[in-house]
N, C-alpha and C positions, 0 to 999 in steps of 0.2 A: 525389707525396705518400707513396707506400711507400715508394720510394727513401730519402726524406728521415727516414720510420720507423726504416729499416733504418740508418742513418748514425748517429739517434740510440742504438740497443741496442746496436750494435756498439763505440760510443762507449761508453757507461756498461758494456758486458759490459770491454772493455780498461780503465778505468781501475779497475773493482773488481778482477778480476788484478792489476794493477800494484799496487796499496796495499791491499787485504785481506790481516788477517795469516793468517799460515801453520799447520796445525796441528800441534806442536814444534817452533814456534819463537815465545820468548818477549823482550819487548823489557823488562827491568830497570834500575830504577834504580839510580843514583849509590851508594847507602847498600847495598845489595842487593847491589853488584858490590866494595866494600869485605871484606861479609860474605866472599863469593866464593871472594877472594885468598886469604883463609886457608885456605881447602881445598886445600892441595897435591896432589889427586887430580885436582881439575880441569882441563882443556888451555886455557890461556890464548894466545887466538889475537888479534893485530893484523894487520889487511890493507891497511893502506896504504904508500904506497912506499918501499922501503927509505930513501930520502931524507928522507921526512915521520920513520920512526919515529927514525934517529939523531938528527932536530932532538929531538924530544921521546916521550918515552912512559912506561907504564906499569912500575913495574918488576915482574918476575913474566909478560911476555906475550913472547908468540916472532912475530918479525916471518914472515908469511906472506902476499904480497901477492895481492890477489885477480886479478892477470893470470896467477902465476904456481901460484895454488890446481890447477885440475885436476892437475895433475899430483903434489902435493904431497898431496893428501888421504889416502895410504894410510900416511902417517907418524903418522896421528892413529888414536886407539885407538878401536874401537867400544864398547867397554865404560865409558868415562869422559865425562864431560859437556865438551862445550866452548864456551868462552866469545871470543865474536870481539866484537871493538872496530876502530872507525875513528874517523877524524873525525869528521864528523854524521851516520851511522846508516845511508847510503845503500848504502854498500858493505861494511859486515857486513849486514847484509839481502840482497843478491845471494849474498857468502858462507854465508852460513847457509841461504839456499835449496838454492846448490850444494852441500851439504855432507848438509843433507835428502834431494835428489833421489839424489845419491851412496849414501847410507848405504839407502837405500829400495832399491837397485840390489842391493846384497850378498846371498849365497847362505844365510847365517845368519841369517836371520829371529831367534832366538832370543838372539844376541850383539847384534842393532842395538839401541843405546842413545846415540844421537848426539843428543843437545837442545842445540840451538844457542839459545842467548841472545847478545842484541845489546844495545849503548849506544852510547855514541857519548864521543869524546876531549874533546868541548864540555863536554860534561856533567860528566865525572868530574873535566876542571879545573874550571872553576867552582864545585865544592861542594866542591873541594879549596883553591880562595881563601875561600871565603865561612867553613869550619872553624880556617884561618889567621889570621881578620883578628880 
């Protein structure tokens, strides 16, 4: 019976880890991330495979794949906001974590200013057909 206690907490303690959101990190919409693009100060980041992003993508977002992000993250400014996109949300959310846990890591406390916002490529096509039609 406690066994079975313990199986359930440790259950519901991993699955709120795995999908409670993060504290800056914000998930934006479609219209939100249009805004976005205009801001040229921002760092427009795509993490999915180089392959995925030449089929399609955003124009304005720099392909940065999230197998090959650790080692990439020192290219992105602490001072500027960045904005990661994938296909459906799964892997800018890993990105944006690693990129939080990163930026949480630096010796400048005072320069971390890393807010990672996530969407997803589902999303920004679709209300890019549905503006079209």
């Amino acid at each position: 019976m406690i066994i079975n206690a313990l199986i359930i907490v440790f259950l519901l303690w991993f699955l709120y880890r795995r999908f409670a959101p993060v504290k800056g990190i914000q998930q934006i919409a479609t219209t939100e991330l249009k805004a976005k693009l205009k801001n040229k100060n921002n760092q427009f980041i795509d993490v999915r495979t180089p392959h995925e992003f030449r089929t399609k993508h955003i124009k304005g977002f720099r392909n940065m794949p999230l197998s090959e992000m650790p080692a990439q993250t020192g290219q992105l400014s602490k001072d500027r906001e960045v904005v990661v996109i994938c296909q459906s949300g799964m892997r800018s959310m890993k990105a944006s974590k690693l990129l939080k846990k990163q930026g949480g890591k630096r010796n400048d406390a005072s320069k971390l200013r890393i807010r990672c916002k996530r969407t997803s490529m589902s999303n920004a096509n679709r209300k890019n057909k549905e503006e079209n039609e």
